[in-house]
C-alpha positions as CSV (number, residue, x, y, z in Angstrom):
1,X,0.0,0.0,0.0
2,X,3.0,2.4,0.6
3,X,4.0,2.0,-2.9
4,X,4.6,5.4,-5.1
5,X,6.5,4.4,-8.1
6,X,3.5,3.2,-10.4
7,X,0.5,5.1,-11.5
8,X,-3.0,4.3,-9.7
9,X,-6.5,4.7,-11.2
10,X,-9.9,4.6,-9.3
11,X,-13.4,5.9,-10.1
12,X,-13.6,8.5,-7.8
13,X,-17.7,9.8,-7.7
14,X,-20.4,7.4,-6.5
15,X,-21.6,4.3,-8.6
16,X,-24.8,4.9,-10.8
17,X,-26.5,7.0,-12.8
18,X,-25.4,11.3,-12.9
19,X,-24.6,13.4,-14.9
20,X,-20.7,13.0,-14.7
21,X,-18.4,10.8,-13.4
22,X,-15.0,11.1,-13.0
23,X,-12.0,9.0,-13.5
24,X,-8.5,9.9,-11.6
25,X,-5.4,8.3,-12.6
26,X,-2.1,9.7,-9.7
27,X,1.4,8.6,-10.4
28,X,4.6,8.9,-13.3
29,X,2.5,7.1,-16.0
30,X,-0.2,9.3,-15.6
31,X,0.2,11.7,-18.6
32,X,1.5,8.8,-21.2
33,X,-2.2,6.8,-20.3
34,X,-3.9,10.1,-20.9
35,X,-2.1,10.6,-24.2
36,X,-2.9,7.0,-25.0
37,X,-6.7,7.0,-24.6
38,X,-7.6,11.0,-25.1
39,X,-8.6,11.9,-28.2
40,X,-9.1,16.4,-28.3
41,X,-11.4,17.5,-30.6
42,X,-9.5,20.8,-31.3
43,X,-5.8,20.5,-33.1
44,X,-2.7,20.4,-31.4
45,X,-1.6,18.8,-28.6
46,X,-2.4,15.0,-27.3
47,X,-2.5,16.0,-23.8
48,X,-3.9,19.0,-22.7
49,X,-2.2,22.3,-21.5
50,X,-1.5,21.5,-17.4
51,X,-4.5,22.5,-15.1
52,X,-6.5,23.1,-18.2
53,X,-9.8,20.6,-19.2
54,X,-9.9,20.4,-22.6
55,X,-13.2,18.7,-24.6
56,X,-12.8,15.2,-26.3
57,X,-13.0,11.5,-26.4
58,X,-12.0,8.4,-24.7
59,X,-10.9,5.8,-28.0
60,X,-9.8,2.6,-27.4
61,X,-5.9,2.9,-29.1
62,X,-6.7,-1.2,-30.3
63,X,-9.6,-1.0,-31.7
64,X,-10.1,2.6,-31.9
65,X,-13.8,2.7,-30.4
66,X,-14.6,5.2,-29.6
67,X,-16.0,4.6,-25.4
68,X,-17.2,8.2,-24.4
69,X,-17.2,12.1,-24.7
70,X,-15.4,13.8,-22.5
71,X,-13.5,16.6,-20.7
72,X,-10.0,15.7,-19.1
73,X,-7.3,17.2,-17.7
74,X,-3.9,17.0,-16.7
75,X,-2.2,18.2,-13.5
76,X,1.6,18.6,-13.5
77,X,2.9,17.7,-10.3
78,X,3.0,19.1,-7.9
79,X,1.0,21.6,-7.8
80,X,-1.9,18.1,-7.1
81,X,-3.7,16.6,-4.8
82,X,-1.2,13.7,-4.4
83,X,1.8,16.0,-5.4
84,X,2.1,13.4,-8.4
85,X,1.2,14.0,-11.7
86,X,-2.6,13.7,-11.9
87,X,-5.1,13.3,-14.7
88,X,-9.1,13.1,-14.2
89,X,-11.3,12.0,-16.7
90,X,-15.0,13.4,-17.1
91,X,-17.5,11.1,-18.6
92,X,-21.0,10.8,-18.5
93,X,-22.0,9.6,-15.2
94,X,-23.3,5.9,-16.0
95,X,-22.3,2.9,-15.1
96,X,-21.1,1.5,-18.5
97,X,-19.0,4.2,-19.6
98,X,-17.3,4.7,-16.1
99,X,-16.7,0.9,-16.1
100,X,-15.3,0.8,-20.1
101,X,-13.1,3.8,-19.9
102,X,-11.9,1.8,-16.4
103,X,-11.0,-0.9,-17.6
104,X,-9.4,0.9,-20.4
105,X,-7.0,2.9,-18.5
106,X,-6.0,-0.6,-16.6
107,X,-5.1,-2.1,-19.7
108,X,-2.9,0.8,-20.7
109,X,-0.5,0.1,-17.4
110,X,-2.8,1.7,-14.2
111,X,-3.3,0.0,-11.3
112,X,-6.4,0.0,-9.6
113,X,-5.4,1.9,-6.7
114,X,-6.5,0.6,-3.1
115,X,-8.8,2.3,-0.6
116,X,-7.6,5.7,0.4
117,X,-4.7,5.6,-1.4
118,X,-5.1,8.8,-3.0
119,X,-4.9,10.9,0.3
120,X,-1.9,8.6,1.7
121,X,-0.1,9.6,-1.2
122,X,-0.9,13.3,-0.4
123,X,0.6,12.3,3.5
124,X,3.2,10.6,2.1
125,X,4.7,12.9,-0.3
126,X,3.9,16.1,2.6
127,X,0.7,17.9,1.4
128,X,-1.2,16.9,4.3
129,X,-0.5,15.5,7.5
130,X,-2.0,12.4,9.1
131,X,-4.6,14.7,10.9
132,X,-5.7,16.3,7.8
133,X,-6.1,13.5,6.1
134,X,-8.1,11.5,8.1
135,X,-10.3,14.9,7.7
136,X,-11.0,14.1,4.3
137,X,-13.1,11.3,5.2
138,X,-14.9,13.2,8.0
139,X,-15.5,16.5,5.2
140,X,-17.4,13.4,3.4
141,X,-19.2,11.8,6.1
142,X,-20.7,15.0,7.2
143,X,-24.2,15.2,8.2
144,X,-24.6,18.6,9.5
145,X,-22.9,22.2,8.5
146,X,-21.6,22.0,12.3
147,X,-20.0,18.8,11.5
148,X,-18.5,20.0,8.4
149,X,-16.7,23.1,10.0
150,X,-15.6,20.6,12.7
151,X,-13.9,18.8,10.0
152,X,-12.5,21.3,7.7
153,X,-11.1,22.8,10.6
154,X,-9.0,20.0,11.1
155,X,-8.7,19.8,7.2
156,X,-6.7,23.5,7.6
157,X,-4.4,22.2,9.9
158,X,-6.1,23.8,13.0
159,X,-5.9,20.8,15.3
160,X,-2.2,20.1,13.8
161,X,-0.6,23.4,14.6
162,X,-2.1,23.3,18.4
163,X,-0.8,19.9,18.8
164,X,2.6,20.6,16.6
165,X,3.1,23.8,19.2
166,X,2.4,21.3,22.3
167,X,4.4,19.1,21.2
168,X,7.8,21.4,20.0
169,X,7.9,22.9,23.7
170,X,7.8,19.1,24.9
171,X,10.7,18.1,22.5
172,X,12.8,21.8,24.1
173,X,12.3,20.2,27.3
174,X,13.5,16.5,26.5
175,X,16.6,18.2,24.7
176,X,17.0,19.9,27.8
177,X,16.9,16.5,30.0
178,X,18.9,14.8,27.5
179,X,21.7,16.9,27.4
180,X,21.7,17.2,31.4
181,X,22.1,13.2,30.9
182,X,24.8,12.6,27.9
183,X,26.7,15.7,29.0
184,X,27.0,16.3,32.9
185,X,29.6,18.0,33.5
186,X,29.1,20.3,30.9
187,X,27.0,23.9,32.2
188,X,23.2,23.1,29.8
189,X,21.2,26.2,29.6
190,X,18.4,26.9,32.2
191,X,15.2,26.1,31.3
192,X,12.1,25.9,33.5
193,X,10.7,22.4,33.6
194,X,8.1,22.9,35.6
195,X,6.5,25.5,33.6
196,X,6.8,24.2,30.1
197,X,5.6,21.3,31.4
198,X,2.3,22.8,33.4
199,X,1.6,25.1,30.1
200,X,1.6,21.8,28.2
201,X,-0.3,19.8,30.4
202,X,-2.9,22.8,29.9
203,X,-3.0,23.0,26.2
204,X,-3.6,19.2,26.2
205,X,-6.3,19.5,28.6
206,X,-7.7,22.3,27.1
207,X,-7.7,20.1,23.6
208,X,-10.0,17.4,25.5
209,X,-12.2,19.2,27.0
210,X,-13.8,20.2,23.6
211,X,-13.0,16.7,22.4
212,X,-16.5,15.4,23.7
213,X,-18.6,18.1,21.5
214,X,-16.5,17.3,18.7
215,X,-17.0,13.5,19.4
216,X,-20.3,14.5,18.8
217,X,-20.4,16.7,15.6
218,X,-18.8,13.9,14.0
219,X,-19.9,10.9,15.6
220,X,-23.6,11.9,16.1
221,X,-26.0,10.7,18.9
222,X,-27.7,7.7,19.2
223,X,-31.4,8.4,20.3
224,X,-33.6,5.4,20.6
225,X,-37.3,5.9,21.2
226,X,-38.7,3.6,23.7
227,X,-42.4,2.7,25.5
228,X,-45.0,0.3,25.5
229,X,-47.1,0.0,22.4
230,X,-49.6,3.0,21.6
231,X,-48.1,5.9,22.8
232,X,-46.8,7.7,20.4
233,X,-43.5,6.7,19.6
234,X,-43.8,6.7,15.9
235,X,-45.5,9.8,15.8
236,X,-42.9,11.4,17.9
237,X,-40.5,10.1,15.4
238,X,-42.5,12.3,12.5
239,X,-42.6,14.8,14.7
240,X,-39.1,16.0,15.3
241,X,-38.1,15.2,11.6
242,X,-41.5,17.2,10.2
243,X,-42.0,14.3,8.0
244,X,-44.4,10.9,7.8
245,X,-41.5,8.8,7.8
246,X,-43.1,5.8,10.2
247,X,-46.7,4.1,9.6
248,X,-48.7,5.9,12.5
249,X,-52.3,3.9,13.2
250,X,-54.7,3.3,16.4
251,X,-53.7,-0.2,16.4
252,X,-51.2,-1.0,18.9
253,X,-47.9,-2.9,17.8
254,X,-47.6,-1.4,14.5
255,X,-44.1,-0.6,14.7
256,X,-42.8,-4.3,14.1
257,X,-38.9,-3.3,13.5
258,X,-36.8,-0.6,14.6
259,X,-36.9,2.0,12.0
260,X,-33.5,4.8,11.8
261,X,-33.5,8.3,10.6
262,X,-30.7,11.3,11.2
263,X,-32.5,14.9,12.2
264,X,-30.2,17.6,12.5
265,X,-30.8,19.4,15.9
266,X,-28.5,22.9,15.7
267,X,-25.8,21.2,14.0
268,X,-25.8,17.8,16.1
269,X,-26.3,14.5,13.9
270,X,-29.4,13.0,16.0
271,X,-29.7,9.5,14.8
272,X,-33.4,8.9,15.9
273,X,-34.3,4.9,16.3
274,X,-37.8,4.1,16.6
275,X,-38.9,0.9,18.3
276,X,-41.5,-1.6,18.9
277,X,-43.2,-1.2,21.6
278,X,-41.0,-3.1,24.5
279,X,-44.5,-5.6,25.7
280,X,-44.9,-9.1,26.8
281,X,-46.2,-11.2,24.0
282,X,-46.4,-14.4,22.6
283,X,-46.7,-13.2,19.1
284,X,-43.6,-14.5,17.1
285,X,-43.1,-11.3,15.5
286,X,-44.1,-8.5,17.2
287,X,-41.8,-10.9,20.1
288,X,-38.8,-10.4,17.8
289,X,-39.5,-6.7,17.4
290,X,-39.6,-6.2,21.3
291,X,-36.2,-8.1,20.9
292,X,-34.5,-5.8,18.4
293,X,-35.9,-2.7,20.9
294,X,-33.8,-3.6,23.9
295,X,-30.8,-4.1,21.7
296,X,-31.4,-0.8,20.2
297,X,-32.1,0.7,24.0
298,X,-28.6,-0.8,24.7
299,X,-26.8,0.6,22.1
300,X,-28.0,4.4,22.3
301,X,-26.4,7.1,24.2
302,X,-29.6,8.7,24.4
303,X,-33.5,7.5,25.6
304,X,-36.4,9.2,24.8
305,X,-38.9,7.5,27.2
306,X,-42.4,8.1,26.1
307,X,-45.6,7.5,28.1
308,X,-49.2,8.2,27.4
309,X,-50.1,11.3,29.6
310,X,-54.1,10.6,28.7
311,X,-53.9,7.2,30.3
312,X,-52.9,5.9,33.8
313,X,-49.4,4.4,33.9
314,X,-49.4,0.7,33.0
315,X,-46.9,-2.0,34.6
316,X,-44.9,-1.8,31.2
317,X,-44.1,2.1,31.9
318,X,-42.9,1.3,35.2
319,X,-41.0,-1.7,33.9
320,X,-39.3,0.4,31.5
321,X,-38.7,3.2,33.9
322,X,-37.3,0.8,35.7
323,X,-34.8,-1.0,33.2
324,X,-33.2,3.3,32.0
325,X,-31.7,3.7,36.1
326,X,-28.4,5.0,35.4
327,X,-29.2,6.0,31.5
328,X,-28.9,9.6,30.2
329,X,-33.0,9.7,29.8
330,X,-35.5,12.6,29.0
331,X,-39.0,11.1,30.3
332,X,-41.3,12.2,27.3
333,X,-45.3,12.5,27.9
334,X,-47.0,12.1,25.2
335,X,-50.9,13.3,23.8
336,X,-50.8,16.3,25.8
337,X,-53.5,18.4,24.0
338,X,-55.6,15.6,25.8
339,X,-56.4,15.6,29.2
340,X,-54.1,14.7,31.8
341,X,-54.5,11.7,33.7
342,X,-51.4,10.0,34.4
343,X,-49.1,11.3,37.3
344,X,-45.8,10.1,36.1
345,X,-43.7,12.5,39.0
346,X,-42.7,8.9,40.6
347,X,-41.3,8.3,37.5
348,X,-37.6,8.6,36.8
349,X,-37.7,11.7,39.1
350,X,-34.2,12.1,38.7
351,X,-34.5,12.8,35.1
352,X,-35.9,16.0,32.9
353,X,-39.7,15.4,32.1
354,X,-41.3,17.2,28.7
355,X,-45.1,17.4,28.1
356,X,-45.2,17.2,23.9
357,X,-48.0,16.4,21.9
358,X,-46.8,14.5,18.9
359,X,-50.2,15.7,17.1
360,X,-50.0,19.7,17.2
361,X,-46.2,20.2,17.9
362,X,-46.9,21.4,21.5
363,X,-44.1,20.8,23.6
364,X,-41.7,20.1,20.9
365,X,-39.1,23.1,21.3
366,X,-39.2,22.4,24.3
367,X,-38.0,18.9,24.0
368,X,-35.2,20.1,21.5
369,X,-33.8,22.0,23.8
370,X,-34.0,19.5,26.4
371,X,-32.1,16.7,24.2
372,X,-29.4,19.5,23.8
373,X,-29.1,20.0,27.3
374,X,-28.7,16.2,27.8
375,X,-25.9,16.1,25.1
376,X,-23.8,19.7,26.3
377,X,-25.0,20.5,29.4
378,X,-27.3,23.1,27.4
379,X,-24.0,24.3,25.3
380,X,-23.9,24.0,21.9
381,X,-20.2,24.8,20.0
382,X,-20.4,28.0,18.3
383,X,-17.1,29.6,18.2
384,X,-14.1,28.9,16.3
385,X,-11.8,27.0,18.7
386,X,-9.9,24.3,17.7
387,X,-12.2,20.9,18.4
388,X,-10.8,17.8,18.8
389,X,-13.5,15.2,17.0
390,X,-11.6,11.7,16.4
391,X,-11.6,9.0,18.9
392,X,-7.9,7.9,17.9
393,X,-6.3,11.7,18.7
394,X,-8.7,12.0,21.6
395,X,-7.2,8.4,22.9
396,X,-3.8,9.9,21.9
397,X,-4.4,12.8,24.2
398,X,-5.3,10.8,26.7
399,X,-1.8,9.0,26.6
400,X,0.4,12.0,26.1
401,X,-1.6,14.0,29.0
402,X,-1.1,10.7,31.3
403,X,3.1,10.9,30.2
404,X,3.0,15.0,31.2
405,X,2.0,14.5,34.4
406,X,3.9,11.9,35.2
407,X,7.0,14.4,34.1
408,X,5.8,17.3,36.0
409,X,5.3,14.8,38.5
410,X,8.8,13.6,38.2
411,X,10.3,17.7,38.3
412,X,8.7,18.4,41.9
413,X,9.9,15.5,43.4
414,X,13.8,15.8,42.1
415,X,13.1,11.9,40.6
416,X,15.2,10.1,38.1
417,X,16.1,12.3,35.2
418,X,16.4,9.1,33.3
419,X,12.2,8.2,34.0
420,X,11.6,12.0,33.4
421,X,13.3,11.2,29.8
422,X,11.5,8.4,29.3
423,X,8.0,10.2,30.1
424,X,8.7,13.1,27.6
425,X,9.6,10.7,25.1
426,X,6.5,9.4,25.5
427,X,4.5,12.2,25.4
428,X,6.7,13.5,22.2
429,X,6.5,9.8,20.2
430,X,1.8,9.9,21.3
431,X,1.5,13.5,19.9
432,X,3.7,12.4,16.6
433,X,0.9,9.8,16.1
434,X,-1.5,12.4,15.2
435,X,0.1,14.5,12.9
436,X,1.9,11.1,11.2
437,X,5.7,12.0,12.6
438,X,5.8,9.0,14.9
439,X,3.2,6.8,13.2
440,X,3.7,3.3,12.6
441,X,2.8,1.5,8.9
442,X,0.1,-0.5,10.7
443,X,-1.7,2.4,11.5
444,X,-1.5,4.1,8.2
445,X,-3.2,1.3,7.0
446,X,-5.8,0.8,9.6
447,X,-7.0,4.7,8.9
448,X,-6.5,4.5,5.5
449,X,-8.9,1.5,4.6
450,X,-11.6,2.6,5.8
451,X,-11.9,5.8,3.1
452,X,-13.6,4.8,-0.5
453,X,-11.3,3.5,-3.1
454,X,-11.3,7.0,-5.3
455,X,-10.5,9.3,-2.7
């Protein structure tokens, strides 16, 4: 995967039918292939003028078929994506042209290039970093504009100049030790441990503390729907998305399956799960439905308890009440433009209670803002700060905070200068992991497959 001597080709916009799709070739062969299948309509030169599309066709050299119309162009390097020489290819969006001029460019000495491979050329060759890259993939798994900045502020190398900063003070201060340790008798420089090390302790902890709400902006929130049959779950569901998305009817048990939709709530992905109404019953399906809610109910870092505020509570809603002790839960009545008959203050007392009615919207902004209360504590990112959003740097973090402490630790006590080396060059080696300086092959590959084969 880390090779960058031969010339890689991948389709590189979703398979189906559009109205263009593009093929990228990256590598030394790049411009001969393009000359070798490109056909320009205008006079003069085989390949096009760098950075420039020009209008033509795809022709098979062999038979000379002609396989598509197109606009291509060729990128000197390195002024790329990859910093290699790159040509794309613009067909028409189908799948039997994208396919033919494929195959055709693999037959003229590409190689279909692996998952990723693309941006870990970019890394390798120095026009990203490791952080940035793996922002790539975030940019396109975005589900919310919030989530997008996140991620494109990590794509400008926000999160990588905090931690490169963080982590050139630690290297200073392992020079420092170092040099105390290879050279002792010689007179090294003053520097202040103690400080360097407490203002890098604070950066990294500064760095976490968003990493939570970026966690979130990228991750999203897992919000399963949960009560016994009838009350509203389903129309809860339509509610907060303002769409009939789940079969609403009279007739109890009608959810069967659990049934998933995102909703974007001020910039946080909300994946909404409605379930089946969690019941005893002897019914083989709506039994495996009741099965597939409480593994959904597992699963979510959020429960939206509904009850029926028009009926008396039922040994199911207790039952359920009782099963969510120790779950971030908002305690949802339902049908409240009826009148009020169940007293539901036993209930989950611990937990925020919202009268809604799924019907006329009542209630419902006031449930919005009670599920973004349960996610920030009632604050939602809004300024431009760095935000830490991937669970690898936030584990990195972690590591590098743990190998600070133990330092600064190390300083006030007058400890071994040779474990106060080895904790800084910890801490240095953890925060080379996210920008790529320190990062092993294994890893590389780990991050890199899980990105689509043309990016």
């Amino acid at each position: 995967m880390l090779a960058l001597d031969d010339t890689i080709a991948a389709i590189s916009t979703p398979i189906g039918e559009g109205g263009i799709g593009i093929v990228r070739l990256s590598g030394p062969q790049a411009k001969d292939i393009l000359a070798q299948v490109f056909v320009p309509a205008a006079s003069g030169a085989v390949v096009p003028e760098s950075h420039r599309l020009s209008y033509g066709h795809v022709r098979d050299p062999a038979s000379g078929a002609v396989l598509d119309e197109v606009l291509a162009v060729w990128m000197r390097a390195p002024r790329t994506y990859t910093r290699q020489d790159v040509v794309e290819i613009h067909c028409h969006g189908g799948i039997v042209p994208l396919r033919q001029v494929m195959e055709l460019i693999l037959r003229c000495g590409a190689r279909l290039a692996q998952p990723g491979e693309f941006t870990l050329r970019a890394f390798l060759n120095g026009r990203i970093d490791l952080a940035q890259a793996e922002a790539v993939l975030d940019i396109v798994r975005a589900k919310t504009d919030a989530s997008l900045r996140v991620a494109m502020q990590q794509l400008e190398g926000h999160i990588s100049s905090q931690v490169s900063q963080i982590r050139s003070a630690l290297v200073e201060a392992l020079a420092h030790v170092q040099g105390a340790l290879d050279f002792p008798e010689d007179e090294i420089p003053p520097l202040d441990l103690a400080s360097s090390l407490a203002q890098a302790r604070q950066r990294i902890q500064a760095l976490l503390t968003q990493a939570n709400q970026g966690l979130v902006y990228r991750q999203g929130v897992r919000t399963a729907i949960v009560g016994r049959p009838n009350v509203g779950k389903s129309s809860l569901l339509n509610a907060l998305l303002r769409s009939d998305r789940a079969i609403v009817t009279p007739i109890p048990g009608t959810t069967r399956d659990t049934l998933e939709e995102t909703l974007n709530l001020r910039g946080i992905p909300l994946c909404l799960v409605d379930t089946a109404g969690i019941t005893e019953s002897t019914d083989l399906i709506e039994a495996l439905g009741v099965k597939r809610s409480r593994h959904a109910l597992q699963r979510a870092d959020l429960v939206l308890a509904v009850i029926d505020g028009s009926e008396s509570l039922q040994p199911e809603d207790l039952a359920i009440a009782d099963s969510l002790r120790n779950r971030s839960v908002i305690l949802v009545v339902n049908k409240a433009d009826l009148p009020t008959i169940a007293d539901e203050r036993g209930l989950l007392p611990e937990v925020r209670h919202v009268r809604v009615s799924a019907l006329t919207g009542l209630g419902l902004p006031l449930l919005e803002e009670a599920i973004v209360q349960a996610i920030f504590s009632g604050q939602v990112q809004s300024s431009d700060l760095p935000v830490v959003s991937n669970p690898r740097h936030c584990a990195i973090l972690r590591h590098a905070l743990e190998r600070v402490v133990a330092a600064e630790s190390a300083v006030q006590t007058n400890g071994e200068v040779d474990l106060l080396a080895i904790d800084l060059t910890a801490a240095v080696s953890a925060l080379g992991e996210i920008t790529g300086e320190t990062v092993g092959e294994d890893v590389l590959e780990t991050i890199f497959s899980s990105f689509c084969v043309g990016k």
